[in-house]
DSSP file (Angstrom, degrees, kcal/mol; ACC not computed):
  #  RESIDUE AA STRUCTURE BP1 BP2  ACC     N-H-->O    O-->H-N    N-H-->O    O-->H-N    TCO  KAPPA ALPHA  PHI   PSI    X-CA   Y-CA   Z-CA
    1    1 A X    >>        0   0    0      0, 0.0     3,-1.8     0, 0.0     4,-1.3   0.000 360.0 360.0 360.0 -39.8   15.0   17.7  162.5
    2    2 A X  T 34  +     0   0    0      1,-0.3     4,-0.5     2,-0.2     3,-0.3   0.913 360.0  52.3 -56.4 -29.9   16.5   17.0  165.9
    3    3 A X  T 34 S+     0   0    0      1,-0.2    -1,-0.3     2,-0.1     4,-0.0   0.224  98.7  59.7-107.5  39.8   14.4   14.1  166.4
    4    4 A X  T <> S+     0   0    0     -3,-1.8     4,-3.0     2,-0.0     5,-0.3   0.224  85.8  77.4 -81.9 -24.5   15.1   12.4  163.1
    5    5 A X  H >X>S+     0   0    0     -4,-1.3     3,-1.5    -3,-0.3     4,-1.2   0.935  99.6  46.4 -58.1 -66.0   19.2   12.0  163.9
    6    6 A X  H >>5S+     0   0    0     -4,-0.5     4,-2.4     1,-0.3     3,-0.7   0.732 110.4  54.4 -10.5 -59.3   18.0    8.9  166.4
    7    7 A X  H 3>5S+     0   0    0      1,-0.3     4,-4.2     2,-0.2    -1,-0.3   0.869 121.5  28.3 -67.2 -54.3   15.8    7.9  163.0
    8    8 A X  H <<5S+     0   0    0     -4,-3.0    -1,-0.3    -3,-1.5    -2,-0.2   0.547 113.7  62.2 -90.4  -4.1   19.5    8.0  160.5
    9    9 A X  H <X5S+     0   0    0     -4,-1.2     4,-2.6    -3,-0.7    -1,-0.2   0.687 116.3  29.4-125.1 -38.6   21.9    7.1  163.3
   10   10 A X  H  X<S+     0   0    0     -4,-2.4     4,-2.5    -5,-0.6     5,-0.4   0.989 117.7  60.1 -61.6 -46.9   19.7    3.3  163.6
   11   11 A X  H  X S+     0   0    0     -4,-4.2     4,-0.7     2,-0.3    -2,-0.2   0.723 112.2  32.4 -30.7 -36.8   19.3    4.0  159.9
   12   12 A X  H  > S+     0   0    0      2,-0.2     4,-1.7     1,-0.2    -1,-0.2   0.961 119.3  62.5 -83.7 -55.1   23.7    4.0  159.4
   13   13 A X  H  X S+     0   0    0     -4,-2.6     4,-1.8     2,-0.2    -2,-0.3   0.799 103.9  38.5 -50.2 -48.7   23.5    1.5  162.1
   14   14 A X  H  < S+     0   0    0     -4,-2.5     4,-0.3     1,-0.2    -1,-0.2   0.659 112.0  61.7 -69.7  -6.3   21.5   -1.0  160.2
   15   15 A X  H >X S+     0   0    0     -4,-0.7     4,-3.0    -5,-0.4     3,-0.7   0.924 103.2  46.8 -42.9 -63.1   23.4   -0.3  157.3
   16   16 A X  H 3X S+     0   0    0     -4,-1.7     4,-4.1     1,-0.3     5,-0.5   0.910 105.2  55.4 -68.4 -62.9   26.4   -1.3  158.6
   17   17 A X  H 3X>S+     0   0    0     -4,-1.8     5,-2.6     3,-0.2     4,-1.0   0.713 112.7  45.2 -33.4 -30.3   25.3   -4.4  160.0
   18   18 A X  I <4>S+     0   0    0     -3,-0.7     5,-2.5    -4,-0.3    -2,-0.3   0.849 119.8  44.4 -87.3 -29.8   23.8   -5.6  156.3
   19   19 A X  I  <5S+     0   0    0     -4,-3.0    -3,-0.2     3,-0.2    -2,-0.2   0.830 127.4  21.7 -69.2 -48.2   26.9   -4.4  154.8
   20   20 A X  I  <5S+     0   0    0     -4,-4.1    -3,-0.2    -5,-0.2    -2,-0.2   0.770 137.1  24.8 -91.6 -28.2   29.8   -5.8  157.3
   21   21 A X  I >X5S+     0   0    0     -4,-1.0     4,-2.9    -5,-0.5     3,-1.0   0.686 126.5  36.2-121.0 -68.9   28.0   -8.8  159.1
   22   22 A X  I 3><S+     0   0    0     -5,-2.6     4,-1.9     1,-0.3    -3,-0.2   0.798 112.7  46.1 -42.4 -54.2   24.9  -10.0  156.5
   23   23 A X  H 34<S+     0   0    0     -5,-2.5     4,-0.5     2,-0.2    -1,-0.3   0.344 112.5  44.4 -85.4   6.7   26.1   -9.8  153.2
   24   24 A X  H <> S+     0   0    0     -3,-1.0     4,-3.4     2,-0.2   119,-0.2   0.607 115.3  53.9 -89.7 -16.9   29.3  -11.2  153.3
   25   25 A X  H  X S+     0   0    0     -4,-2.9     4,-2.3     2,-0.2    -2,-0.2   0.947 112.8  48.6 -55.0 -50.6   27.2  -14.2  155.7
   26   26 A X  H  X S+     0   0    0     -4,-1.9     4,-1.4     1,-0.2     5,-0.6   0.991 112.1  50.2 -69.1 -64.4   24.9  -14.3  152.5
   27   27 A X  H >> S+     0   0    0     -4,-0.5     4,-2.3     1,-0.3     3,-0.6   0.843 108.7  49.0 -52.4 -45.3   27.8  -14.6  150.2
   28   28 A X  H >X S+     0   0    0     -4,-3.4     4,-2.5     1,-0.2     3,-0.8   0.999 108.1  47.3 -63.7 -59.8   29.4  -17.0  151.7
   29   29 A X  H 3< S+     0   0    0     -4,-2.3     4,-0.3     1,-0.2    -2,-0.2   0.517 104.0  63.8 -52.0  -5.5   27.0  -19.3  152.1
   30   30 A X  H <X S+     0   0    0     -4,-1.4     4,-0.8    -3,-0.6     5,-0.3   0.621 105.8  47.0 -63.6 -37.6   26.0  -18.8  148.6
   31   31 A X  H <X S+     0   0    0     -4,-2.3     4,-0.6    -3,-0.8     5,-0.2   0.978 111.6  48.6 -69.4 -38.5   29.4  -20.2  147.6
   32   32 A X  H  X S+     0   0    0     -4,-2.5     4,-1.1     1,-0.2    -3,-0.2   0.750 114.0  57.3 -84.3 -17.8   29.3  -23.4  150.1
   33   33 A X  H  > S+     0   0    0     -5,-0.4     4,-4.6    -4,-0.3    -1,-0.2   0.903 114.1  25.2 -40.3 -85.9   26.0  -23.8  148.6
   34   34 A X  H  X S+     0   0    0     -4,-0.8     4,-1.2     1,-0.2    -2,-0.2   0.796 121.0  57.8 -56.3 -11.3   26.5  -24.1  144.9
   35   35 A X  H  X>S+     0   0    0     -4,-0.6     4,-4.5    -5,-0.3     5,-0.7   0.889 105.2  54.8 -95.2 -53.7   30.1  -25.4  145.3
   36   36 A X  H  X5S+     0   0    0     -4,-1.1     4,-0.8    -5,-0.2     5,-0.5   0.897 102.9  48.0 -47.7 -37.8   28.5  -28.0  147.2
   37   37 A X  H  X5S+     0   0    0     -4,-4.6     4,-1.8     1,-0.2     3,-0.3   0.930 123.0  41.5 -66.8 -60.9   25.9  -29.2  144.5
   38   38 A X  H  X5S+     0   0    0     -4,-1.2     4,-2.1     1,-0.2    -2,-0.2   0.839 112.7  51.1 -31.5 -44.7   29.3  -29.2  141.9
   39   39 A X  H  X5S+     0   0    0     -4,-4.5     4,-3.0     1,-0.2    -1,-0.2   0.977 109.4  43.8 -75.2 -38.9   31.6  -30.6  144.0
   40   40 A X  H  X<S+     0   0    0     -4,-0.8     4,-1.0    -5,-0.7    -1,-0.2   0.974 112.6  61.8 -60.2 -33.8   29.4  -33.8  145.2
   41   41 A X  H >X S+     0   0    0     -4,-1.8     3,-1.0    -5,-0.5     4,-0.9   0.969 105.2  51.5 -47.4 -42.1   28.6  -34.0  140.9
   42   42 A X  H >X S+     0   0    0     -4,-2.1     3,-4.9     1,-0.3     4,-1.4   0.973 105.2  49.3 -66.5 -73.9   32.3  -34.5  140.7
   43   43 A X  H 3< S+     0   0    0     -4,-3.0    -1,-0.3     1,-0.3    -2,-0.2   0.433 111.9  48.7 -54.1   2.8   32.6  -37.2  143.2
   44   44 A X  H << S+     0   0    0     -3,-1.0    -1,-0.3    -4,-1.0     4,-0.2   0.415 108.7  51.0-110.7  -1.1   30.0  -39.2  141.6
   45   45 A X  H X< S+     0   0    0     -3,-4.9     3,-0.6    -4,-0.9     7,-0.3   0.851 116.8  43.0 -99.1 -37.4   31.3  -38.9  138.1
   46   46 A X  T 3< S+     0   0    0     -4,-1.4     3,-0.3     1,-0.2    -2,-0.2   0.180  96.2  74.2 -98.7  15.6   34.7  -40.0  139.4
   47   47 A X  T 3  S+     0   0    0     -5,-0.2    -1,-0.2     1,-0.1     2,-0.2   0.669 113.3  25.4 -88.1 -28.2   33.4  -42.8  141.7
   48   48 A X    <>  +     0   0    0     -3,-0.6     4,-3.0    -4,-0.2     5,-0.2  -0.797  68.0 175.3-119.0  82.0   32.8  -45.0  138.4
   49   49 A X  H  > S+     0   0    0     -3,-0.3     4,-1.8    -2,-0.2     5,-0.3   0.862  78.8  54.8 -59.1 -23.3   35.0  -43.8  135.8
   50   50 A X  H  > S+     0   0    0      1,-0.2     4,-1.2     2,-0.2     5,-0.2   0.946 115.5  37.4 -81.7 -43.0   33.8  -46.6  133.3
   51   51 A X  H  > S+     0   0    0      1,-0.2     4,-2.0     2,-0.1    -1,-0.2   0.935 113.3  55.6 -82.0 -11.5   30.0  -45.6  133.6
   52   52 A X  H  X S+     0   0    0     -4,-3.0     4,-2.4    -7,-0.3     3,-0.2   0.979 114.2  41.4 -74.8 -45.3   30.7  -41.8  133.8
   53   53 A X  H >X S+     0   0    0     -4,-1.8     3,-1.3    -5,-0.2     4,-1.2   0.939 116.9  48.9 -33.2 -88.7   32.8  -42.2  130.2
   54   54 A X  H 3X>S+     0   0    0     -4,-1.2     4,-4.3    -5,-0.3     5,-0.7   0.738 106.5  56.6 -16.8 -52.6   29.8  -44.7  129.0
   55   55 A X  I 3X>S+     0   0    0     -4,-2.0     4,-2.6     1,-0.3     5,-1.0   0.950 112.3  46.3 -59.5 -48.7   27.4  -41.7  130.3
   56   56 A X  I <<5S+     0   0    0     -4,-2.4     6,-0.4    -3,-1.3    -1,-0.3   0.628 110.2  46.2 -43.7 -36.7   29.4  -39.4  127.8
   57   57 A X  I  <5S+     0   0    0     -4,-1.2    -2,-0.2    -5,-0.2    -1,-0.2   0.820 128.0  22.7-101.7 -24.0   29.5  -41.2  125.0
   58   58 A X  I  <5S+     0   0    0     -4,-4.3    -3,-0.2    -5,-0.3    -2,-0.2   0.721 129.9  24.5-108.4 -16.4   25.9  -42.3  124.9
   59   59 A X  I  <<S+     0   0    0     -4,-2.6    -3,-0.2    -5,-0.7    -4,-0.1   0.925 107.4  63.2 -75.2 -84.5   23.6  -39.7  127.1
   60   60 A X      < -     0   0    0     -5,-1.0     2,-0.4     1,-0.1    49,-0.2   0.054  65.3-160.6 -86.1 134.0   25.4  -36.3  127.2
   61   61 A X        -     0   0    0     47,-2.8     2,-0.3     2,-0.0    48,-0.1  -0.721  13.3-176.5-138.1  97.3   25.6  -35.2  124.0
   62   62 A X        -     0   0    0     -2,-0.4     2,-0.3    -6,-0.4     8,-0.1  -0.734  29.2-127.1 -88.9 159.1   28.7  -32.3  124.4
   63   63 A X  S    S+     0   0    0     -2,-0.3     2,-0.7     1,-0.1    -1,-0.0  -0.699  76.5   3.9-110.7 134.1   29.1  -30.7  121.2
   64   64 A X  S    S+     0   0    0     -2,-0.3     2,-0.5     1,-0.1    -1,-0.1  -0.267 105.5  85.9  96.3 -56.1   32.9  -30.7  119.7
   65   65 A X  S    S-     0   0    0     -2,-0.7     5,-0.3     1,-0.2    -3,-0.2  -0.693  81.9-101.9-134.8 154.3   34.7  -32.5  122.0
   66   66 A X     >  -     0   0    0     -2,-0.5     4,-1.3     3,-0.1     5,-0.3   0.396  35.1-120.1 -32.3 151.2   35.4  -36.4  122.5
   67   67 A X  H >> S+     0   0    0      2,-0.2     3,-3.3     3,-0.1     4,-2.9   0.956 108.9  48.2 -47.4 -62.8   33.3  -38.2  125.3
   68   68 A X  H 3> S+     0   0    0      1,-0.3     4,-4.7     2,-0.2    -1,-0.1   0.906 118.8  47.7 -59.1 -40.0   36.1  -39.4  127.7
   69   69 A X  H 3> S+     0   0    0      1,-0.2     4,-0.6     2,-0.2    -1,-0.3   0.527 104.5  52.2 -90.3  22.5   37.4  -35.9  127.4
   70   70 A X  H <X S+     0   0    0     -3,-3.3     4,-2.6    -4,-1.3    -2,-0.2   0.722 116.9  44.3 -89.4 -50.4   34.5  -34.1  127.9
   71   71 A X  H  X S+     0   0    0     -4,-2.9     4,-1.7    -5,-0.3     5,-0.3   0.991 108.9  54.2 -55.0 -51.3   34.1  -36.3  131.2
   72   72 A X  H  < S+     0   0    0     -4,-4.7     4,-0.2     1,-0.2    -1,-0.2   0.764 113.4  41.3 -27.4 -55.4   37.3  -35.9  132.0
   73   73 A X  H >X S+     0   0    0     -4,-0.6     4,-2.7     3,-0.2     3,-2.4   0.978 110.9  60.2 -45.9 -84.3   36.8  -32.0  131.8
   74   74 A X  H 3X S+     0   0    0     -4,-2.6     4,-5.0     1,-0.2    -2,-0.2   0.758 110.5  33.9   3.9 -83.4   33.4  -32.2  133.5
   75   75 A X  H 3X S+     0   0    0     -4,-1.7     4,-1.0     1,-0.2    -1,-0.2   0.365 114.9  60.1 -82.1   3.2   34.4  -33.8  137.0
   76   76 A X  H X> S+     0   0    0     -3,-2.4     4,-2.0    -5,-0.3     3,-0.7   0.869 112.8  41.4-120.8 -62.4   37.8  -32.0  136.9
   77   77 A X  H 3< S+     0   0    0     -4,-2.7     5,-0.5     1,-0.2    -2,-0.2   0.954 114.0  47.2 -20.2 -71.7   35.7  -28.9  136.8
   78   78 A X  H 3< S+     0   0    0     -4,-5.0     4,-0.5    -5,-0.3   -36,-0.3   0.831 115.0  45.6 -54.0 -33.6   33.4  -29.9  139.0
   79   79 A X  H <X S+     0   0    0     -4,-1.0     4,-0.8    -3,-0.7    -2,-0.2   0.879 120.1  41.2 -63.0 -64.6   36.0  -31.1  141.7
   80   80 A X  T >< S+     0   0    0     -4,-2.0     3,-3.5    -5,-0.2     4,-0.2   0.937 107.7  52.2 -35.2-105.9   38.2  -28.1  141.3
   81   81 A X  T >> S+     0   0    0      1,-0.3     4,-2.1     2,-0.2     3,-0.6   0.434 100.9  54.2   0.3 -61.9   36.2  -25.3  141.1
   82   82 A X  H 3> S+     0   0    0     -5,-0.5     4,-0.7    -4,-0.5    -1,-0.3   0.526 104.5  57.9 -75.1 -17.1   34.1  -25.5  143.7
   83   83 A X  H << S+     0   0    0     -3,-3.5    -1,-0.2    -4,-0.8    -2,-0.2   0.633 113.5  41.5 -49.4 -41.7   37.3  -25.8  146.0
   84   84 A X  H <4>S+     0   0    0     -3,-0.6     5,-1.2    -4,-0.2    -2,-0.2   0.918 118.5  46.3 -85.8 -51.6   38.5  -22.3  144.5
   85   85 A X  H ><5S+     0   0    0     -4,-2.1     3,-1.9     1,-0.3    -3,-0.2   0.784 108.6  51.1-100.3 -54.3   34.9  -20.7  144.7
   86   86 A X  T 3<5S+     0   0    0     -4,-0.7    -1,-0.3     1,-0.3    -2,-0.1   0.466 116.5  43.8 -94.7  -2.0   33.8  -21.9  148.5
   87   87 A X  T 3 5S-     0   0    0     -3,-0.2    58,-0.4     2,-0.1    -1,-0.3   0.219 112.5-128.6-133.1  15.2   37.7  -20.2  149.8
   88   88 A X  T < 5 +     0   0    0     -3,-1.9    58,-1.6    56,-0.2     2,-0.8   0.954  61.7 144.7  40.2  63.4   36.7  -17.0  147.3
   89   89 A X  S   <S+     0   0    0     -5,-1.2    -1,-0.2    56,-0.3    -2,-0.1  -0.943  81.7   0.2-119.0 123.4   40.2  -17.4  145.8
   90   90 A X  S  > S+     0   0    0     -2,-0.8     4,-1.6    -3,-0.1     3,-0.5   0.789  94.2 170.6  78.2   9.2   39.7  -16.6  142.0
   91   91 A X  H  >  +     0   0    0      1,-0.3     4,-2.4     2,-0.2     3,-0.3   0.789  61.1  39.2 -50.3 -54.3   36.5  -16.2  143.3
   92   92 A X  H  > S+     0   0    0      1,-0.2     4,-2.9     2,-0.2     3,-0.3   1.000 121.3  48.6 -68.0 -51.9   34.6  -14.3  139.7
   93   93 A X  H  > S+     0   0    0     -3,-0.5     4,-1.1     1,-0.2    -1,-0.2   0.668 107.2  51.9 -74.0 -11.1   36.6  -16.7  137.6
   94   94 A X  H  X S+     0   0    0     -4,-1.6     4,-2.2    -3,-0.3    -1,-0.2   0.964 110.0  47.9 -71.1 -55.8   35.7  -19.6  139.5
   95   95 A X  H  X S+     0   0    0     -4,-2.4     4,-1.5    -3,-0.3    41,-0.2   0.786 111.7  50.0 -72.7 -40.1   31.9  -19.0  139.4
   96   96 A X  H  X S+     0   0    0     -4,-2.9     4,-5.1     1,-0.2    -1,-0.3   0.915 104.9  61.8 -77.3 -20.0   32.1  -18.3  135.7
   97   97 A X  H  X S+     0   0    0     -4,-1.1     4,-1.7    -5,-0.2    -2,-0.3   0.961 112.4  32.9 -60.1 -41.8   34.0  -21.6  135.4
   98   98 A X  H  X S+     0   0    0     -4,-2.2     4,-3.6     2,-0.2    -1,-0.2   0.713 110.8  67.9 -80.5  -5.1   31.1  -23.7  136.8
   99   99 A X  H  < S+     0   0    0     -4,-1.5     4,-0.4    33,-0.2    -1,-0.2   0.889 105.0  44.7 -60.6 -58.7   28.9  -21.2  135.1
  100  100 A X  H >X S+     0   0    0     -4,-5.1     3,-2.0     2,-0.2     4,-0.9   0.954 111.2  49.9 -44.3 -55.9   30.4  -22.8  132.2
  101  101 A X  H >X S+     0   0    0     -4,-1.7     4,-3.6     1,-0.3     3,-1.0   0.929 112.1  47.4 -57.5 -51.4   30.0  -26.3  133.4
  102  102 A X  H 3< S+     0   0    0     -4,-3.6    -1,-0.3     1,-0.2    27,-0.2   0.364 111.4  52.6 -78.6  15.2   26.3  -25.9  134.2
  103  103 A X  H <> S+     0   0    0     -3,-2.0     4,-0.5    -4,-0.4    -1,-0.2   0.371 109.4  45.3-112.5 -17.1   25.7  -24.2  130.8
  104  104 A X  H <X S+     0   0    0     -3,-1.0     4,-2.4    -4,-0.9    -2,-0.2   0.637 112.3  56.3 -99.6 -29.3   27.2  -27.0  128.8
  105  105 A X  H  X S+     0   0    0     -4,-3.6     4,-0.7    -5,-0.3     5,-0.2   0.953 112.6  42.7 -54.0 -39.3   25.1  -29.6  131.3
  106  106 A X  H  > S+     0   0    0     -5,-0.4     4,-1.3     1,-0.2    -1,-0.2   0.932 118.7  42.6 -76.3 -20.1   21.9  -27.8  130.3
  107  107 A X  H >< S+     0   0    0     -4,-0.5     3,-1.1     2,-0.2    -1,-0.2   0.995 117.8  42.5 -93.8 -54.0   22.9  -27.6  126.6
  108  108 A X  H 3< S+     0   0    0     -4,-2.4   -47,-2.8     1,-0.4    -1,-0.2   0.267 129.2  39.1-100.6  15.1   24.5  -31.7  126.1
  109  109 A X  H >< S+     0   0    0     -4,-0.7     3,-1.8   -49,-0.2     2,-0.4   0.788  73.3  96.3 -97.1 -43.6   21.4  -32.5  128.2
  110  110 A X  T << S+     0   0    0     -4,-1.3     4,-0.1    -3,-1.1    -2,-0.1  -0.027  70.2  82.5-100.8  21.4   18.3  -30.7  127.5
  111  111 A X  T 3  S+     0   0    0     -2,-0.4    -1,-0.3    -4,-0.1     4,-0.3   0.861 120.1  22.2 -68.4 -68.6   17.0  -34.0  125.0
  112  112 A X  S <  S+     0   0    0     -3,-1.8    -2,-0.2     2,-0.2     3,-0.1   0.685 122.9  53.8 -82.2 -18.4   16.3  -34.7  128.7
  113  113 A X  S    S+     0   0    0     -4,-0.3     5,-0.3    -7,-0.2     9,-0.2   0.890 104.5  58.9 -65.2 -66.3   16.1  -31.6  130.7
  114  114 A X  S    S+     0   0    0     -8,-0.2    -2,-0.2    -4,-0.1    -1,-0.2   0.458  76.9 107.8 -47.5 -10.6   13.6  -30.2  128.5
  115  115 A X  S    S-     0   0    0     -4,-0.3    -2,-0.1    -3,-0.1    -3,-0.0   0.538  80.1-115.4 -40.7-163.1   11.3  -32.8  128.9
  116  116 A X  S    S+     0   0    0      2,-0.0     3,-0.3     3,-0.0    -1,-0.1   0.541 114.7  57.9-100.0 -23.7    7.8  -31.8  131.2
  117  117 A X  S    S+     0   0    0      1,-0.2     3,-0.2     2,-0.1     4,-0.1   0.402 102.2  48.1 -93.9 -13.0    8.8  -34.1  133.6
  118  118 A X  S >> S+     0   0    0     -5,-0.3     3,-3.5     1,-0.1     4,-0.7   0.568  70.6 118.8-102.7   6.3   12.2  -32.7  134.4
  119  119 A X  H >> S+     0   0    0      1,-0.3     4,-4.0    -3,-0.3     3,-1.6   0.772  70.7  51.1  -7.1 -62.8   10.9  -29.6  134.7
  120  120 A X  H 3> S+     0   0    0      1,-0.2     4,-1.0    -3,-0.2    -1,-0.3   0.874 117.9  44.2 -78.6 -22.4   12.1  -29.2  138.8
  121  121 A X  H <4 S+     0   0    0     -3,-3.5    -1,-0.2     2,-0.2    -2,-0.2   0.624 108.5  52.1-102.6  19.3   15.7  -30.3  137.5
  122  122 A X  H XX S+     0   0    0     -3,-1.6     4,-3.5    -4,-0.7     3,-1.4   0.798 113.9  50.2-100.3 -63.2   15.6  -28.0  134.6
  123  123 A X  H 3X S+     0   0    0     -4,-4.0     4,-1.7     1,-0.3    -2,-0.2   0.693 103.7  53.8 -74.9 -14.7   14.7  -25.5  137.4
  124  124 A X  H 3X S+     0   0    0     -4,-1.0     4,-1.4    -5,-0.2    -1,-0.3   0.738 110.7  48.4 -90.9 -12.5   17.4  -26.3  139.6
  125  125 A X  H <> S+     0   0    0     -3,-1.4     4,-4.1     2,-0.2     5,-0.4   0.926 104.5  56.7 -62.3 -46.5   20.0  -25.7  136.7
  126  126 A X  H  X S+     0   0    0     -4,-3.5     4,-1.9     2,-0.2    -2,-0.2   0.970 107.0  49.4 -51.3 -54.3   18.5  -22.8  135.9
  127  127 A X  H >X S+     0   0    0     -4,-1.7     3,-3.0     2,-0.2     4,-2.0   0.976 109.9  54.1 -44.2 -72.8   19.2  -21.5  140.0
  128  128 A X  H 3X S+     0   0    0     -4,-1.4     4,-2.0     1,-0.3    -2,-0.2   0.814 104.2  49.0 -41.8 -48.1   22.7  -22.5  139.8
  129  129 A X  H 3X S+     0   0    0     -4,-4.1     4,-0.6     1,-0.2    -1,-0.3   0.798 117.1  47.9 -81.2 -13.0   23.6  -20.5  136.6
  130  130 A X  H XX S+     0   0    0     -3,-3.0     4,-2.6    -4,-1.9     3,-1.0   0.928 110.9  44.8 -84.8 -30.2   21.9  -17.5  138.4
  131  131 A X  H 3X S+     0   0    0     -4,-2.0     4,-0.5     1,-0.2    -2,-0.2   0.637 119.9  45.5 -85.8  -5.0   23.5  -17.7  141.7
  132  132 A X  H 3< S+     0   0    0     -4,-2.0     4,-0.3    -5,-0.5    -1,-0.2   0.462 109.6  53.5-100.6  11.9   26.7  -18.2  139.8
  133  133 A X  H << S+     0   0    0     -3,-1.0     4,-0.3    -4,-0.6    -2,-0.2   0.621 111.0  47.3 -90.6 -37.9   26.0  -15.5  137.5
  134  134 A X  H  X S+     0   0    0     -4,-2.6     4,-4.0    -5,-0.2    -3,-0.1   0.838 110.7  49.2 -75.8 -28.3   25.4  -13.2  140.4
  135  135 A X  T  < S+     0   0    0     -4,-0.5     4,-0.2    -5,-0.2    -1,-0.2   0.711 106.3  55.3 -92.8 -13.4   28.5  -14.2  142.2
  136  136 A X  T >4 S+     0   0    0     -4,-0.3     3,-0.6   -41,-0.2    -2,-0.1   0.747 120.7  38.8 -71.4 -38.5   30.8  -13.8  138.9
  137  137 A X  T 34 S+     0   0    0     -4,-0.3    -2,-0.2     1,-0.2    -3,-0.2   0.945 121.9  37.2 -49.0 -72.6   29.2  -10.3  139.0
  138  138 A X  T 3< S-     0   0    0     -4,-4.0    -1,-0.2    -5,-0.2     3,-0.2  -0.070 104.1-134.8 -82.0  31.8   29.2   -9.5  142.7
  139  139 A X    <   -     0   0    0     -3,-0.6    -1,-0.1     1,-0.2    -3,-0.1   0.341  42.1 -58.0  52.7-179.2   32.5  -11.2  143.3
  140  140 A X  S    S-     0   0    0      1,-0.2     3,-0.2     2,-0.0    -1,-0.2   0.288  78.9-125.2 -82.7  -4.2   33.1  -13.7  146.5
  141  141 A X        -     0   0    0     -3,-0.2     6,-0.6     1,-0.2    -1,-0.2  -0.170  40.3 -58.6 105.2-176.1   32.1  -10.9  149.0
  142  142 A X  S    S+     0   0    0      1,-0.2     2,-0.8     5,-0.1    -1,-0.2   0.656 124.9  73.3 -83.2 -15.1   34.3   -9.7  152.1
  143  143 A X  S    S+     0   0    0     -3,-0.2     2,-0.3  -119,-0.2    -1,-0.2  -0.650  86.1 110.7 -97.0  73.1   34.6  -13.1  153.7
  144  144 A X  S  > S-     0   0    0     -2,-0.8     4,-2.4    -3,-0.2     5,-0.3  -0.976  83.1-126.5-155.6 143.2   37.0  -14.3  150.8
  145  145 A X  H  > S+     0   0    0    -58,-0.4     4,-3.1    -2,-0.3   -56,-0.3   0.974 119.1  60.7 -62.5 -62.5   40.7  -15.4  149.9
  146  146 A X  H  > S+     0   0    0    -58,-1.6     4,-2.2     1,-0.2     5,-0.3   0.949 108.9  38.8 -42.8 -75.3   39.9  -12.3  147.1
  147  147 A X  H  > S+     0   0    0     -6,-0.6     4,-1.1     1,-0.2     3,-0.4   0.978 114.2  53.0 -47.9 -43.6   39.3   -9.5  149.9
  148  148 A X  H  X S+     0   0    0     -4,-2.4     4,-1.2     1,-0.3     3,-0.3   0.969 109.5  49.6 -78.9 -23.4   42.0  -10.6  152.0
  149  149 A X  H  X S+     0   0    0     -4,-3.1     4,-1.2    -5,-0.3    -1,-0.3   0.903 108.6  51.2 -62.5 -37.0   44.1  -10.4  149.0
  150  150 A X  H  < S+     0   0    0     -4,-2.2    -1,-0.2    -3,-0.4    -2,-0.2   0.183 109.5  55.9 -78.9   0.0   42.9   -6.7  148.1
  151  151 A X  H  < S+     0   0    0     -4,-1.1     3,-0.3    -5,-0.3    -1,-0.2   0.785 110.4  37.0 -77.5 -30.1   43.7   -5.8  151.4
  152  152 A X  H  < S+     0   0    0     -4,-1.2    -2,-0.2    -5,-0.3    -3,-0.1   0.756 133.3  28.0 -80.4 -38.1   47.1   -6.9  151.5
  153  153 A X    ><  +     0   0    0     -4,-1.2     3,-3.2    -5,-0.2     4,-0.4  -0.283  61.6 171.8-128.8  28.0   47.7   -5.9  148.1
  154  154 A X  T 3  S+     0   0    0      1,-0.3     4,-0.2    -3,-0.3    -1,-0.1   0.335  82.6  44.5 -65.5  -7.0   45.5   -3.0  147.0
  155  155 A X  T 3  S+     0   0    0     -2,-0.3    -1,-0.3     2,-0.1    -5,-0.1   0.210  89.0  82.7-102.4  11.0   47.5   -2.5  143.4
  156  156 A X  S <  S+     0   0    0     -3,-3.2    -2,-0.2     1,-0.2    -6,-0.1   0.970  92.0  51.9 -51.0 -47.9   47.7   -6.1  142.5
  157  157 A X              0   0    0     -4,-0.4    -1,-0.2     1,-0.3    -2,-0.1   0.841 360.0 360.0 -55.3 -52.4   44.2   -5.6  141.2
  158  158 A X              0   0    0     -4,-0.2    -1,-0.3     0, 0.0    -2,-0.1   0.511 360.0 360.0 -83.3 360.0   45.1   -2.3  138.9
């Protein structure tokens, strides 16, 4: 038994490391990931307001609500969000907001998404709503505006 403690004592030790140093690395950089594809969406919908409207009222077909304010909505999302999400402030509610965004892309799209030939950008939606499905789950991690708030503040939360 004595010569297994060595065996549990790297064992705690590489624990620790995946727990304190890796998986909050991973987490973040999952947020400046995904925030990044939104955020750059934003700036290109708001770089030509007349063709992003235009794109709305004749491409995108969102269900319910007018074009201009469905763009409007869109890039204000997309701008936002990913600001909130990448500094883990709101961090779960952020992620399900663009969770939203990229679930109403696939739906007022997928005339064109669905196609055989968009296949690979069909498949990059499809990443995004899981790595923002996983991060409304697993929250914005320990390297986050969220933790440093539940530290400070350990009954705001309850």
């Amino acid at each position: 038994m004595n010569r297994l403690v060595p065996l549990f004592r790297l064992g705690r030790l590489a624990y620790s490391i995946i727990d304190n140093v890796l998986a909050p690395l991973i987490d973040l950089l999952a947020r400046i990931y995904i925030a990044r594809v939104f955020f750059l969406s934003g700036l290109t919908k708001i770089n030509d307001w007349s063709v992003t409207v235009a794109l709305f009222t004749d491409e995108y077909r969102v269900p319910f609500v007018p074009p201009a304010m469905a763009a409007f909505m869109g890039a204000a999302g997309e701008l936002l969000l990913p600001v909130f999400l990448v500094l883990g402030l709101a961090g779960r509610l952020s992620a399900l907001g663009l969770f939203a965004v990229n679930l109403m892309a696939v739906v007022s799209y997928y005339h064109v998404l669905g196609a055989p030939e968009q296949q690979a950008a069909l498949t990059n939606h499809l990443l995004w709503g899981l790595v923002l499905a996983l991060l409304a789950a697993h929250g914005p991690g320990k390297w986050s505006a969220d933790a440093l708030i539940a530290k400070r503040w350990p009954d705001l939360g309850k």
